[in-house]
SEMARVEX-966698 format. One record per residue: residue in three letters; z negated, x, y negated of N, C-alpha, C, O in turn. Coordinates in nm, 4 decimals, padded with zeros to 6 digits, m for minus. Last residue first. Layout:
! SEMARVEX-966698
+---------+----------+----------+----------+----------+----------+----------+----------+----------+----------+----------+----------+----------+
| residuo |      n.z |      n.x |      n.y |     ca.z |     ca.x |     ca.y |      c.z |      c.x |      c.y |      o.z |      o.x |      o.y |
+---------+----------+----------+----------+----------+----------+----------+----------+----------+----------+----------+----------+----------+
|     ALA |        Z |        X |        Y |        Z |        X |        Y |        Z |        X |        Y |        Z |        X |        Y |
...
+---------+----------+----------+----------+----------+----------+----------+----------+----------+----------+----------+----------+----------+
This chain:
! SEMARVEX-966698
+---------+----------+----------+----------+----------+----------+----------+----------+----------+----------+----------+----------+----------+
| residuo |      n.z |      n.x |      n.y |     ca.z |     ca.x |     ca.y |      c.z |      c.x |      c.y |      o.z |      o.x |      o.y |
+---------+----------+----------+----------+----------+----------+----------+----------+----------+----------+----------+----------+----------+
|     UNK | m03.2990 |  00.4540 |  01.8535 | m03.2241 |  00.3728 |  01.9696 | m03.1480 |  00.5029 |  02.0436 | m03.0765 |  00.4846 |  02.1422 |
|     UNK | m03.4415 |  00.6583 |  01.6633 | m03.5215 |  00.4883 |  01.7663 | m03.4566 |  00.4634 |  01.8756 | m03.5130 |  00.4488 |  01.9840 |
|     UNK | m03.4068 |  00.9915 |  01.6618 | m03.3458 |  00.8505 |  01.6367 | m03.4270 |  00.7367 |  01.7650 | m03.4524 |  00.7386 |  01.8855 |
|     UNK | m03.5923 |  01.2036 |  01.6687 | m03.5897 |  01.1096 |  01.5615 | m03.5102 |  00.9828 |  01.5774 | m03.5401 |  00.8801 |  01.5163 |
|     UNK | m03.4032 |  01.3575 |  01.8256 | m03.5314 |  01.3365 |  01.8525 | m03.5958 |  01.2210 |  01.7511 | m03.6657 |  01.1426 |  01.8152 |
|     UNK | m03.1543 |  01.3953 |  01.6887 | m03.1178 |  01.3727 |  01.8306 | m03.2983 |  01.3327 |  01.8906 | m03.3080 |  01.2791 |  02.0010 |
|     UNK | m03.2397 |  01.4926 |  01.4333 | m03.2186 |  01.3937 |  01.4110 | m03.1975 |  01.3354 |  01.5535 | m03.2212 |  01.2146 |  01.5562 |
|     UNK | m03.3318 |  01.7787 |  01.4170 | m03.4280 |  01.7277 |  01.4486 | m03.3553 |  01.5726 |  01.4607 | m03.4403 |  01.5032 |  01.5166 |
|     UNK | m03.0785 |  01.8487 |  01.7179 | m03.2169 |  01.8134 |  01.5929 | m03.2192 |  01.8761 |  01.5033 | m03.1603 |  01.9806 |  01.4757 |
|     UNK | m02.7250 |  01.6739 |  01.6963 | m02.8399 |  01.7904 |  01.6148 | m02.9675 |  01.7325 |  01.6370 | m02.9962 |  01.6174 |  01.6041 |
|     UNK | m02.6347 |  01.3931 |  01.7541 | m02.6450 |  01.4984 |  01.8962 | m02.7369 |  01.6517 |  01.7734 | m02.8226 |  01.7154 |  01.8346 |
|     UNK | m02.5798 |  01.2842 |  01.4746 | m02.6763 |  01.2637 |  01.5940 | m02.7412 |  01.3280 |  01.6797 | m02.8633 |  01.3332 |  01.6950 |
|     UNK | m02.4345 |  01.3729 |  01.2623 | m02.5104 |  01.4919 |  01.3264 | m02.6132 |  01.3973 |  01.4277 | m02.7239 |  01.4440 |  01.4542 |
|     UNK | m02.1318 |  01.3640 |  01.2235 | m02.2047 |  01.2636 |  01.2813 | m02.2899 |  01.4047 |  01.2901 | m02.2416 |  01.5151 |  01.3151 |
|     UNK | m01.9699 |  01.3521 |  00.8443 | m02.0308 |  01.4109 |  00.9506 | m02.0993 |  01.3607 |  01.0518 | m02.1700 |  01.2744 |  00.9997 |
|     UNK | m01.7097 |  01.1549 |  00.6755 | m01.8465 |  01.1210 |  00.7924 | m01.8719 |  01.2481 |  00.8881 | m01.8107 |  01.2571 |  00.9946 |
|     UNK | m01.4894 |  01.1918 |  00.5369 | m01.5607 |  01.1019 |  00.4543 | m01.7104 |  01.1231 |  00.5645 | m01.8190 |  01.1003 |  00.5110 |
|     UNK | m01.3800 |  01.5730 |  00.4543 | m01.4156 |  01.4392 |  00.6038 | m01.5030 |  01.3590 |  00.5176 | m01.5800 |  01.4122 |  00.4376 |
|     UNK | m01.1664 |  01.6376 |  00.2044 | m01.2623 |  01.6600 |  00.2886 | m01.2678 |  01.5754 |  00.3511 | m01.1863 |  01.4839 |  00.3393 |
|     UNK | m01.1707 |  01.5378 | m00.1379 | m01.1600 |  01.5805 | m00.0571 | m01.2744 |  01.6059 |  00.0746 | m01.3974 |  01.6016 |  00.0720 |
|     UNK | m01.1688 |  01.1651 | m00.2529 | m01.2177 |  01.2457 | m00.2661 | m01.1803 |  01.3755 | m00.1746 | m01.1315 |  01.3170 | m00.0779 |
|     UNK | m01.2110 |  00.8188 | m00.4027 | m01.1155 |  00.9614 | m00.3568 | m01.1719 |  01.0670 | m00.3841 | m01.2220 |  01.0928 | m00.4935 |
|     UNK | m01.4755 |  00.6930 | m00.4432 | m01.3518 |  00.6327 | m00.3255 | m01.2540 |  00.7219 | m00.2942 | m01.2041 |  00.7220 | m00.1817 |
|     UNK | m01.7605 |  00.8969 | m00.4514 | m01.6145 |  00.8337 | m00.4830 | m01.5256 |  00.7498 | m00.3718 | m01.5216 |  00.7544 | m00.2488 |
|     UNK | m01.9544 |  00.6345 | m00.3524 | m01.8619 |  00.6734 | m00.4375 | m01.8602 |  00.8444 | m00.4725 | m01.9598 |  00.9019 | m00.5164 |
|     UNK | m02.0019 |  00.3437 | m00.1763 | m01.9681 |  00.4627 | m00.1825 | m01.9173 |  00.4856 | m00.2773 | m01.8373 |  00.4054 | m00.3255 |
|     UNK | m02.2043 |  00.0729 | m00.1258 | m02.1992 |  00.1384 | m00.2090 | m02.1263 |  00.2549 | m00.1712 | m02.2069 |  00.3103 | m00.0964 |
|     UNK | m02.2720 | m00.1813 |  00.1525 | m02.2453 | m00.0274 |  00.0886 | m02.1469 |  00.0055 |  00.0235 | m02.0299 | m00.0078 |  00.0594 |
|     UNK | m02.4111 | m00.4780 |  00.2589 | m02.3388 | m00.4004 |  00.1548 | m02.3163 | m00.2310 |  00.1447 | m02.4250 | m00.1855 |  00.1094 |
|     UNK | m02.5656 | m00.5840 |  00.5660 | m02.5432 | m00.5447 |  00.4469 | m02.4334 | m00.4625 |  00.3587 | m02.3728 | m00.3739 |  00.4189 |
|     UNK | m02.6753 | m00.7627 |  00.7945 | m02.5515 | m00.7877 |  00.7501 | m02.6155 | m00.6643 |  00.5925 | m02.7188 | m00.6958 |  00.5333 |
|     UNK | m02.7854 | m00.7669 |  01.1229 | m02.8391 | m00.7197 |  00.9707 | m02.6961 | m00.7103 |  00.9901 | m02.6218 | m00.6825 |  01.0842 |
|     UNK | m02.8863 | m00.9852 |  01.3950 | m02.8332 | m00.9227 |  01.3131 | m02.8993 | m00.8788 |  01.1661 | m03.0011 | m00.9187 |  01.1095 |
|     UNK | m03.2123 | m00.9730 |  01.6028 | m03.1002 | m01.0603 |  01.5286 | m03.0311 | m00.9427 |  01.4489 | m03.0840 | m00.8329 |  01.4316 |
|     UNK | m03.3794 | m00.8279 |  01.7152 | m03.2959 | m00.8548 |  01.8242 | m03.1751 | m00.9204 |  01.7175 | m03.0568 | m00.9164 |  01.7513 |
|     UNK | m03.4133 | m00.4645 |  01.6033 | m03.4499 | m00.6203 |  01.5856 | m03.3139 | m00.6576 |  01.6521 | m03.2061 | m00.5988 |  01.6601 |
|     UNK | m03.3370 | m00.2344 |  01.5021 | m03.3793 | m00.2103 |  01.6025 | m03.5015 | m00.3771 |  01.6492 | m03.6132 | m00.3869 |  01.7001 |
|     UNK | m03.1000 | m00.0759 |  01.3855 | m03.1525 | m00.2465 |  01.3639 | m03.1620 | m00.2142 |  01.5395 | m03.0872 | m00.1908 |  01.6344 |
|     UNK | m03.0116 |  00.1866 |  01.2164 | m03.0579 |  00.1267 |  01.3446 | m03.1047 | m00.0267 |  01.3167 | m03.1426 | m00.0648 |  01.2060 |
|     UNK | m02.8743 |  00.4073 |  00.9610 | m02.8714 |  00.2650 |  01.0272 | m02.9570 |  00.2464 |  01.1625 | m02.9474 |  00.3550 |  01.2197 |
|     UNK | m02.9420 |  00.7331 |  00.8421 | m02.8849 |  00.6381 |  00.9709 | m02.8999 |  00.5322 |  00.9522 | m03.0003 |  00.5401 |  00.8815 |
|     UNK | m02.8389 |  01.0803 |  00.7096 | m02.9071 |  00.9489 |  00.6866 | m02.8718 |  00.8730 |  00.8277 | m02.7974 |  00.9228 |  00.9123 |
|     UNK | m02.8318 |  01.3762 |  00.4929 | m02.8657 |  01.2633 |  00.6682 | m02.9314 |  01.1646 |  00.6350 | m03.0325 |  01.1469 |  00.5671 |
|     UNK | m02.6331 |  01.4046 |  00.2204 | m02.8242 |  01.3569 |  00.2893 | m02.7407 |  01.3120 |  00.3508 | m02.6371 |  01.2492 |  00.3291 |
|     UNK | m02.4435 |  01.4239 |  00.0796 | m02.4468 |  01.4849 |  00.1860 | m02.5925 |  01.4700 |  00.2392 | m02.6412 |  01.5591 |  00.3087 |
|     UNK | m02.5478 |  01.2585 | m00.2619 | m02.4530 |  01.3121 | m00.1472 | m02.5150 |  01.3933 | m00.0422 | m02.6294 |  01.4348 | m00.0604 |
|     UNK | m02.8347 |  01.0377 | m00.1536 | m02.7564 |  01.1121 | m00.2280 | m02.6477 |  01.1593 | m00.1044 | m02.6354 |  01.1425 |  00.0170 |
|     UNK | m02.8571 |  00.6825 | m00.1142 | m02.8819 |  00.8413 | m00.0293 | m02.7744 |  00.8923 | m00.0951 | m02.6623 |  00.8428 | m00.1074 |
|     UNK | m03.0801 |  00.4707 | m00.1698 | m02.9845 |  00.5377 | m00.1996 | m02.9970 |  00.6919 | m00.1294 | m03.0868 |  00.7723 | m00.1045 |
|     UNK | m03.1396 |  00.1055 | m00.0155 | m03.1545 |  00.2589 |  00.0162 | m03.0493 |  00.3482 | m00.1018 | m02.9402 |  00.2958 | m00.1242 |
|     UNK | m03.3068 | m00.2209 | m00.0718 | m03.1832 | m00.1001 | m00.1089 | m03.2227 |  00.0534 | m00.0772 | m03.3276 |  00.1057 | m00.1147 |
|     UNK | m03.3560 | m00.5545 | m00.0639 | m03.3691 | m00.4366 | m00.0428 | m03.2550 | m00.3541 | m00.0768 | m03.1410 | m00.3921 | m00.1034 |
|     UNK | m03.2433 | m00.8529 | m00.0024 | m03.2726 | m00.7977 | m00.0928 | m03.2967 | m00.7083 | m00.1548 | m03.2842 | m00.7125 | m00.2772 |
|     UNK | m03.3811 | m00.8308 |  00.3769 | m03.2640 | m00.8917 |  00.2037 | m03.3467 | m00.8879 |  00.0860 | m03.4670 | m00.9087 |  00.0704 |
|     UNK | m03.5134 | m00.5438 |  00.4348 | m03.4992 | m00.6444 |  00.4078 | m03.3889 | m00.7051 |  00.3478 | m03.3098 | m00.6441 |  00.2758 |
|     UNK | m03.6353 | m00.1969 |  00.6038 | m03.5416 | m00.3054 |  00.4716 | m03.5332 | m00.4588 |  00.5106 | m03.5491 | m00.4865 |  00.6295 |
|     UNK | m03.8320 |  00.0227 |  00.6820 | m03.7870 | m00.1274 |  00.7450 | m03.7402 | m00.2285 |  00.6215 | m03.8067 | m00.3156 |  00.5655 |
|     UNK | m03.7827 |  00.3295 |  00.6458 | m03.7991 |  00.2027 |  00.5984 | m03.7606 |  00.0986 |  00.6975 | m03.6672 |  00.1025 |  00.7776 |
|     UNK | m03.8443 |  00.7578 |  00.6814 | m03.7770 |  00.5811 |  00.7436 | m03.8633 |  00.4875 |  00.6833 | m03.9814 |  00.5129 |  00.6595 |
|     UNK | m03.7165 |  01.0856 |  00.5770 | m03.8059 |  00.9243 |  00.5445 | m03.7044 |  00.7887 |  00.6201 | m03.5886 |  00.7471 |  00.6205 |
|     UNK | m03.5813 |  01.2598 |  00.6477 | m03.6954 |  01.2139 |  00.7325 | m03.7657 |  01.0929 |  00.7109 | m03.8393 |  01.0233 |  00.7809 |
|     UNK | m03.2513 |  01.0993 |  00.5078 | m03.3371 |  01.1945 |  00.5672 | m03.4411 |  01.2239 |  00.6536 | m03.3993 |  01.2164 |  00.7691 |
|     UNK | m03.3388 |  00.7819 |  00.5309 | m03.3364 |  00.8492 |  00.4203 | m03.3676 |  01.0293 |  00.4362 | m03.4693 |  01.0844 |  00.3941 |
|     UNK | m03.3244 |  00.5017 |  00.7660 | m03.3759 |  00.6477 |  00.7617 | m03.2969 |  00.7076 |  00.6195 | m03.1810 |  00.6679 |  00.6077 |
|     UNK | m03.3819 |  00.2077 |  00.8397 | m03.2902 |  00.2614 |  00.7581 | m03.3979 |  00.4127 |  00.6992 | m03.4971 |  00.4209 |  00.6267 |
|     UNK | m03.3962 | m00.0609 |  01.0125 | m03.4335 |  00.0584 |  01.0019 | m03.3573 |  00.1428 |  00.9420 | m03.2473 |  00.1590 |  00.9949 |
|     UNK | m03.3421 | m00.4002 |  00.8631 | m03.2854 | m00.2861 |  00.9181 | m03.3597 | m00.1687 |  00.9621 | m03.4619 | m00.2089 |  00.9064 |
|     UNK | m03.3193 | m00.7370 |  00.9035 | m03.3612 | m00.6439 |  00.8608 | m03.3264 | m00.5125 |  00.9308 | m03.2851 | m00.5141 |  01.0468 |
|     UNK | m03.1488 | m01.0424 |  00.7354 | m03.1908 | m00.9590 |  00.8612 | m03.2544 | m00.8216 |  00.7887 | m03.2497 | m00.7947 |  00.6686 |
|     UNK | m02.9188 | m01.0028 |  00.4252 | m02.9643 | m01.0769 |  00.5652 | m03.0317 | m00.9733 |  00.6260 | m03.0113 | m00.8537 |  00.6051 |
|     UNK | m02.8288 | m00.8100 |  00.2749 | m02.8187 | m00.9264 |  00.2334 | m02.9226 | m01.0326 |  00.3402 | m02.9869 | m01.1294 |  00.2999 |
|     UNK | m02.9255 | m00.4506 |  00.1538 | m02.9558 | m00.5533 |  00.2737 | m02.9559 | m00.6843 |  00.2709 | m03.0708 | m00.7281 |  00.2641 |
|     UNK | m02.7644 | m00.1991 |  00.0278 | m02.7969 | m00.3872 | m00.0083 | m02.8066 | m00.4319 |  00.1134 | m02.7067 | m00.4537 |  00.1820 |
|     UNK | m02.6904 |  00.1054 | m00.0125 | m02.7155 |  00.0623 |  00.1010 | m02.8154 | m00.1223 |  00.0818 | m02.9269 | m00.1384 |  00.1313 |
|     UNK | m02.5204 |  00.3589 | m00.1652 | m02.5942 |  00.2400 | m00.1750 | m02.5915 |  00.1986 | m00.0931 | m02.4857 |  00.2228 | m00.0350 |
|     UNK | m02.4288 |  00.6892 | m00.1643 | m02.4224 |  00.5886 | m00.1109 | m02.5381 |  00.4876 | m00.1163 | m02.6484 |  00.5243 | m00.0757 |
|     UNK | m02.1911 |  00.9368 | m00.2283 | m02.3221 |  00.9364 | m00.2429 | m02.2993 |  00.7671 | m00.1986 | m02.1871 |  00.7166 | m00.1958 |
|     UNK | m01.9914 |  01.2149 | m00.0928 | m02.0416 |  01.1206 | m00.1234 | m02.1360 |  01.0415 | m00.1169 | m02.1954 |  01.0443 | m00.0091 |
|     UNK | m01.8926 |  01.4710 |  00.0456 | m01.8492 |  01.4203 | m00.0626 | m01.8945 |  01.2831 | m00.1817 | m01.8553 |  01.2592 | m00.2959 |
|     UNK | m02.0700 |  01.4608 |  00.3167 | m02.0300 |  01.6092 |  00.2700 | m01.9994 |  01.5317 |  00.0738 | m02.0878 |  01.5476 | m00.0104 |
|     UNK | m02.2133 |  01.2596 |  00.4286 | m02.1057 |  01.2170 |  00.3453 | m02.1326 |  01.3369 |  00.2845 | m02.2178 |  01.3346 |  00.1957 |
|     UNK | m02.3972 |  01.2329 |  00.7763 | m02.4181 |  01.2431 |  00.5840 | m02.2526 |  01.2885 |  00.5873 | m02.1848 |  01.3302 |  00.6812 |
|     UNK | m02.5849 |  01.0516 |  01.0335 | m02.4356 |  01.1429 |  00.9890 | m02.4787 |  01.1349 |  00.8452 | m02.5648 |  01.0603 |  00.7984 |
|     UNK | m02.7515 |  00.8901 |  01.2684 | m02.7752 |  01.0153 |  01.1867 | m02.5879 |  01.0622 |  01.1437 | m02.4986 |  01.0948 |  01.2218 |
|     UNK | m02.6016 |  00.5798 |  01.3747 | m02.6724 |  00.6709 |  01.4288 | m02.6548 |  00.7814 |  01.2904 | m02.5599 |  00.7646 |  01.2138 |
|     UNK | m02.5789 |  00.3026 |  01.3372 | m02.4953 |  00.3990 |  01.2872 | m02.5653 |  00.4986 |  01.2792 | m02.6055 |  00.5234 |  01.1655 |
|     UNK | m02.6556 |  00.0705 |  01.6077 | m02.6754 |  00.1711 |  01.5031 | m02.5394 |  00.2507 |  01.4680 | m02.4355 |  00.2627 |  01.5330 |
|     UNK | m02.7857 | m00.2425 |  01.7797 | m02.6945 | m00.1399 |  01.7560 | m02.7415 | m00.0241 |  01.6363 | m02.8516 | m00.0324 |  01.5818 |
|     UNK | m02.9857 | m00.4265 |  01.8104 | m02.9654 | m00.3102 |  01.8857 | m02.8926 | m00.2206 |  01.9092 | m02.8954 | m00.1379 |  02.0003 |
|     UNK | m02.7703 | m00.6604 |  01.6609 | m02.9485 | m00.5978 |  01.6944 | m02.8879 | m00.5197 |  01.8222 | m02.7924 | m00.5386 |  01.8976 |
|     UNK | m02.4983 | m00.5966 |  01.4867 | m02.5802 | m00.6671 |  01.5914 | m02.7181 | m00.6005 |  01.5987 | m02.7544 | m00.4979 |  01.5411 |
|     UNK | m02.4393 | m00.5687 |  01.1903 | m02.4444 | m00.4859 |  01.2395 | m02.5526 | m00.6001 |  01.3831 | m02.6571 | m00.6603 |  01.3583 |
|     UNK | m02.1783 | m00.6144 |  00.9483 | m02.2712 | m00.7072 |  01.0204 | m02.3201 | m00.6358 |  01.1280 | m02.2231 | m00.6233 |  01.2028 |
|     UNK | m02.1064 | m00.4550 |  00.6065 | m02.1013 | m00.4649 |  00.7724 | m02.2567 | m00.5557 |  00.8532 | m02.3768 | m00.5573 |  00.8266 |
|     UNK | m01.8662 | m00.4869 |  00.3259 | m02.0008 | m00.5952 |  00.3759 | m01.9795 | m00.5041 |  00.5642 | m01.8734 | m00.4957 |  00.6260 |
|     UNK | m01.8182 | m00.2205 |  00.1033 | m01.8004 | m00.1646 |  00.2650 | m01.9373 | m00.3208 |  00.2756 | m02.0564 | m00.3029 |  00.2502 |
|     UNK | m01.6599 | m00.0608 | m00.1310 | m01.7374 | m00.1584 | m00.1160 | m01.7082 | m00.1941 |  00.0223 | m01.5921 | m00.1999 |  00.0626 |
|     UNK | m01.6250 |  00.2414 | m00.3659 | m01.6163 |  00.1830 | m00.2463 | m01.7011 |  00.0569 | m00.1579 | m01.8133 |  00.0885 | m00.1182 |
|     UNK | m01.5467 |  00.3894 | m00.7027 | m01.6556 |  00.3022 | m00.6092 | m01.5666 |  00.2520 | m00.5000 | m01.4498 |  00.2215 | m00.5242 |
|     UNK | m01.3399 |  00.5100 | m00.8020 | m01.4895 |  00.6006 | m00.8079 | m01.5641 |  00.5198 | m00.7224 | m01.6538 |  00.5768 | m00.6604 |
|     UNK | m01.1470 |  00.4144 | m00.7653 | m01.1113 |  00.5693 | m00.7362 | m01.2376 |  00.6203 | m00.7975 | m01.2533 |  00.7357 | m00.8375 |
|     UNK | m00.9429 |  00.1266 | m00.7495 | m01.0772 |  00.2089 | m00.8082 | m01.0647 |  00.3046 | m00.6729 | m01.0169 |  00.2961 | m00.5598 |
|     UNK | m00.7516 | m00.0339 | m00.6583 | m00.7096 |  00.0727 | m00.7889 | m00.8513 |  00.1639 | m00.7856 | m00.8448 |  00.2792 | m00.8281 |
|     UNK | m00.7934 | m00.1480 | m00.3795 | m00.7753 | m00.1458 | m00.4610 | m00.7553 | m00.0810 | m00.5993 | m00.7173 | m00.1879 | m00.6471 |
|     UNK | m00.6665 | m00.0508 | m00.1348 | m00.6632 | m00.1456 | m00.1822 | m00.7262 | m00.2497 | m00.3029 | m00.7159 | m00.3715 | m00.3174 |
|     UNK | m00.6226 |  00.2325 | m00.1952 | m00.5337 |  00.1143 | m00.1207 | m00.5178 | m00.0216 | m00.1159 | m00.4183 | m00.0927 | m00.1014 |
|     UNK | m00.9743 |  00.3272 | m00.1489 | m00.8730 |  00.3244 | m00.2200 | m00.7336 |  00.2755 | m00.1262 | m00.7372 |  00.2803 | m00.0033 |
|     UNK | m01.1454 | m00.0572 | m00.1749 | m01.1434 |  00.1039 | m00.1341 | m00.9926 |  00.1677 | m00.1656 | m00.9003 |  00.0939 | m00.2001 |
|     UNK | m01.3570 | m00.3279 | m00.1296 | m01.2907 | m00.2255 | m00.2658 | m01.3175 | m00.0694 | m00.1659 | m01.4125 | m00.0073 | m00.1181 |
|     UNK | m01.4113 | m00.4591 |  00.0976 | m01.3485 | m00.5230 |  00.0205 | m01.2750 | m00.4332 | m00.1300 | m01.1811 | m00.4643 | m00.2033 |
|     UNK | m01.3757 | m00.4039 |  00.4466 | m01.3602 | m00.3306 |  00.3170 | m01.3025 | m00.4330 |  00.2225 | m01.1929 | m00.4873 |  00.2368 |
|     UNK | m01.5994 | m00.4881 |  00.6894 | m01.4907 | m00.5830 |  00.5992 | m01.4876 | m00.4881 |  00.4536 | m01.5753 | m00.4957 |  00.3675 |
|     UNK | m01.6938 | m00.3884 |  00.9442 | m01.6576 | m00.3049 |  00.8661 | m01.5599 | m00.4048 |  00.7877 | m01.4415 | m00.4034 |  00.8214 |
|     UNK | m01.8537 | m00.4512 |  01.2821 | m01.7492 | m00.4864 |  01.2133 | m01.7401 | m00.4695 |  01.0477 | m01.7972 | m00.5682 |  01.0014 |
|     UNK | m02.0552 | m00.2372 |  01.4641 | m02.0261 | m00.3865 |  01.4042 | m01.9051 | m00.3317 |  01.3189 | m01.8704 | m00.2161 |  01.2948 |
|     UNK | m02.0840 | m00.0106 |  01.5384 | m02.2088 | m00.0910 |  01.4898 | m02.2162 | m00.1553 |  01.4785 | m02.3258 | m00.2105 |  01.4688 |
|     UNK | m01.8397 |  00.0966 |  01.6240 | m01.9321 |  00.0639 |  01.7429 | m02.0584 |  00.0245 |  01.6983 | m02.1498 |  00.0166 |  01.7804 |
|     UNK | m01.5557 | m00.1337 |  01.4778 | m01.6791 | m00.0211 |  01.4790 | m01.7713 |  00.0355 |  01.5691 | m01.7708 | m00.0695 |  01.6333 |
|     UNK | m01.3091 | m00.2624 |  01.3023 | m01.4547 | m00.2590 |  01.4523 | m01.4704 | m00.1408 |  01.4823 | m01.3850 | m00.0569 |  01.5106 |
|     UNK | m01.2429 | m00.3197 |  01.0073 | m01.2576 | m00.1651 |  01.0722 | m01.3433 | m00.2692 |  01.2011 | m01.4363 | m00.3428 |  01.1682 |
|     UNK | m01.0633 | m00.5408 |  00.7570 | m01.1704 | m00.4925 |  00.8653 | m01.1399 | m00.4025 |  00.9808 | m01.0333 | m00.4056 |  01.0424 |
|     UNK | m01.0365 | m00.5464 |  00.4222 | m00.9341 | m00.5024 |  00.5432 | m01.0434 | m00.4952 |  00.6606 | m01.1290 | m00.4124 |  00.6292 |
|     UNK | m00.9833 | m00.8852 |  00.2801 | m01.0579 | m00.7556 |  00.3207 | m00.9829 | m00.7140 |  00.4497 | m00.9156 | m00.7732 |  00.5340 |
|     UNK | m00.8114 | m01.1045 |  00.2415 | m00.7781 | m00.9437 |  00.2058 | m00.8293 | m00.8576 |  00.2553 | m00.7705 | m00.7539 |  00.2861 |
|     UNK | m01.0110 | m01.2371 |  00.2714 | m00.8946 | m01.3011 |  00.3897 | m00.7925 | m01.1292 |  00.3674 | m00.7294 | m01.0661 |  00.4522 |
|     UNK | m01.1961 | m01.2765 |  00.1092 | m01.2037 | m01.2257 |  00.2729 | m01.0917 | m01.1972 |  00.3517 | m01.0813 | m01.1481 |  00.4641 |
|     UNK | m00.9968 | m01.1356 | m00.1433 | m01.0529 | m01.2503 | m00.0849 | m01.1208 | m01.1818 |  00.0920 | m01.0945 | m01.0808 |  00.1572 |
|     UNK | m01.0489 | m00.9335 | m00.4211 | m01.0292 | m00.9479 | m00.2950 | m01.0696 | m01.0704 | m00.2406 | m01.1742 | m01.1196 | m00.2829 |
|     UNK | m00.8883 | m00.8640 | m00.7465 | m01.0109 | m00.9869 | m00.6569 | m00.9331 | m00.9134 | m00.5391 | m00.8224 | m00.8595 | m00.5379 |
|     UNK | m00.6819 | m00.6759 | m00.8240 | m00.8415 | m00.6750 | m00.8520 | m00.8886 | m00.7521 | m00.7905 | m00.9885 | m00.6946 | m00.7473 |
|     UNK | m00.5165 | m00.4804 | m00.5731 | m00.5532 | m00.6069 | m00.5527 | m00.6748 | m00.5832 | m00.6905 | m00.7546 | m00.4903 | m00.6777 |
|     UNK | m00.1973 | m00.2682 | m00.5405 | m00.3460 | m00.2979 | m00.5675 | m00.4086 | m00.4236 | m00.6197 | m00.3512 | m00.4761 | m00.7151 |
|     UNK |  00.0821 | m00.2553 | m00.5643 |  00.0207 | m00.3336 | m00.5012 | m00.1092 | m00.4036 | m00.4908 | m00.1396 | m00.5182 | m00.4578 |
|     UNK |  00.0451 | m00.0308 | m00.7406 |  00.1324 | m00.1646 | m00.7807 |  00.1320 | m00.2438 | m00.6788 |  00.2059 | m00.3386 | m00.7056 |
|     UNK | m00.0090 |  00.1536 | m00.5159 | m00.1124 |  00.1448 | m00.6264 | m00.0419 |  00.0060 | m00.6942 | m00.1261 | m00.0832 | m00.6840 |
|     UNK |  00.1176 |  00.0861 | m00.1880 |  00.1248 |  00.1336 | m00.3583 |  00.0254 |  00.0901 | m00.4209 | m00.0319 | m00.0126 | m00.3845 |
|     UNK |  00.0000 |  00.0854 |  00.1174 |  00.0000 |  00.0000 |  00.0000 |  00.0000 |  00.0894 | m00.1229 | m00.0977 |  00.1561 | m00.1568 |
+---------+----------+----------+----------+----------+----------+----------+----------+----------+----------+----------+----------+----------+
């Protein structure tokens, strides 16, 4: 998709969706689809007992809006039990993780930015400690 393609509203029906092994990934602002080239907008529904196990963003920094359900949400060594309404920020390249370690879903928002940038958008350091000893699930 050309930049003269670029969408300002997205509808659901636009969002582009990623399946995932955490859940399902509805990009509503990223670059392609839409013009912005500093923020990235990522709704994911993440089942209970799944995770986005320990990885950090070499390039990028990241908001984390818990709309529904609740999450385990690690900040480096620091862990939270989030809520709706709640929020994590994890600077650039901080380890960080997801777990919903609750039987119902967590649906939340993320914040990336930049939307362009060089380099790998996702280091996984799961399989590293200290984070391969640290993770719940």
């Amino acid at each position: 998709m050309s930049c003269t393609d670029c969408l300002r509203f997205v509808t659901s029906k636009e969002a582009v969706v990623e399946e995932l092994p955490w859940g399902p990934h509805e990009w509503l602002a990223r670059a392609g689809l839409t013009e912005s080239r500093l923020l990235q907008l990522v709704r994911v529904t993440m089942p209970g007992g799944k995770a986005h196990r320990f990885h950090r963003h070499p390039a990028m920094e990241e908001l984390l809006y818990v709309v529904s359900g609740r999450v385990e949400q690690w900040v480096g060594r620091e862990r939270r039990v989030l809520g709706a309404g709640e929020l994590a920020h994890v600077p650039t390249n901080e380890v960080h993780g997801s777990y919903n370690v609750f039987a119902e879903p967590v649906t939340f928002l993320a914040v990336l930015s930049p939307a362009v940038f060089e380099g790998p958008a996702l280091i996984d350091v799961s399989g590293e400690e200290p984070w391969r000893t640290l993770a719940p699930l």
